[in-house]
N, C-alpha and C positions, 0 to 999 in steps of 0.2 A: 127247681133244681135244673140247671142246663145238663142235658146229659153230652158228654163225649163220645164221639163216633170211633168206627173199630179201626183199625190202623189197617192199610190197606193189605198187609201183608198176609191175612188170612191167619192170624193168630187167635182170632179173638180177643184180643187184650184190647185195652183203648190206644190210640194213638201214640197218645201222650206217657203212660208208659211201655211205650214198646221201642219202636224205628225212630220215632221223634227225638229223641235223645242222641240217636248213632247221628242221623242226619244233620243235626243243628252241633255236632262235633261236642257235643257232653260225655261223651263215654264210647269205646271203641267198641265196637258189637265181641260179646267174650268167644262163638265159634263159628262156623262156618255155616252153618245155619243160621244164624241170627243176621251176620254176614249178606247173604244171601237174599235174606226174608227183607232187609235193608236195603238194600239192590232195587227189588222190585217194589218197595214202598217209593221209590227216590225215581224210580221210572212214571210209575205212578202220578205223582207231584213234580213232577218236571224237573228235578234236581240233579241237572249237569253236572253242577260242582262238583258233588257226592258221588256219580258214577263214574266220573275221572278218577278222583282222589281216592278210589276203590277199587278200580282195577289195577291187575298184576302189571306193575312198573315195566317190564322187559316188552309186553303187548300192547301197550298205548302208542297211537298212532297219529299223527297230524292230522288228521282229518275227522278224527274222534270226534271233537265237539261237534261239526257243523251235522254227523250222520246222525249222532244223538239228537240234535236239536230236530232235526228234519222227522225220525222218530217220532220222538215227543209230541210235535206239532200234528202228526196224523196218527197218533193210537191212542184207542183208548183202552186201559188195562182193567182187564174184565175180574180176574181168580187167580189165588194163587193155590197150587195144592204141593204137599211136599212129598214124594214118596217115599225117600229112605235119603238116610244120613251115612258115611263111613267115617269112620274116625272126624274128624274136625272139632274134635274139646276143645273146652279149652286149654290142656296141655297139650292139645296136637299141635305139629307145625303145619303140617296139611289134611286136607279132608276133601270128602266128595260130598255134593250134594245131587240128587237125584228130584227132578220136580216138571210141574207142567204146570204153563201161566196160558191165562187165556186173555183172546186181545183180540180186537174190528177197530177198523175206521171207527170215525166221527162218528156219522151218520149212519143211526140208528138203523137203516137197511141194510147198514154193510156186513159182510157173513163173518161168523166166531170164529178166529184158526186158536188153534195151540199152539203150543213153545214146548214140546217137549226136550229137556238138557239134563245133561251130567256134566256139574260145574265144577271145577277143580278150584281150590283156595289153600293159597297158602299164607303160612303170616310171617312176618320180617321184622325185624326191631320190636316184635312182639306185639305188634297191632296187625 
């Protein structure tokens, strides 16, 4: 039995069903957590496309892709931990999410920071 690895997003679930689904555009993540947990799986896996087509339309910026990709290319993403949720159901329009990602260089010497944030989401035409 091949077993499947965990999705990066610190669910515990496998991959495959968890972020793999938002990310490859089968199903739109149903809250702002899931959202979220999708975010840092797509950061994870180097998945531009997804962290465009994910953030808040009004804050995307011309130079988005090239900052992500230069990102990408020198982090490697360590944890995800979630602290707390506000509203973001799935009947909410908006929500907060509250969490801390951990992330170093490449190279295995290089020192662990955190990401601690409180992410605002909202949803629009219902995605």
């Amino acid at each position: 039995m091949l077993l499947q690895p965990f999705c990066p997003c610190g669910s515990q679930s496998r991959y495959i069903d968890c972020c793999e689904m938002y990310l490859r555009g089968k199903a739109s993540a149903p809250t702002a957590e899931a959202l979220m947990r999708s975010r840092y799986s797509a950061y994870s896996k180097g998945d531009v496309e997804y962290l465009i087509q994910t953030q808040y339309p009004k804050k995307r910026k011309k130079t988005d892709r090239q900052m992500l990709l230069k990102t990408i290319e020198n982090t490697h993403w360590m944890g995800l931990t979630v602290l707390k949720t506000q509203k973001g159901g799935p009947d909410d329009r908006r929500g907060i999410v509250e969490f801390v990602a951990q992330y170093r260089g490449l190279a295995l010497t290089d020192p662990i920071y955190q990401l601690h944030e409180r992410s605002r989401f909202v949803k629009e035409d219902g995605l």
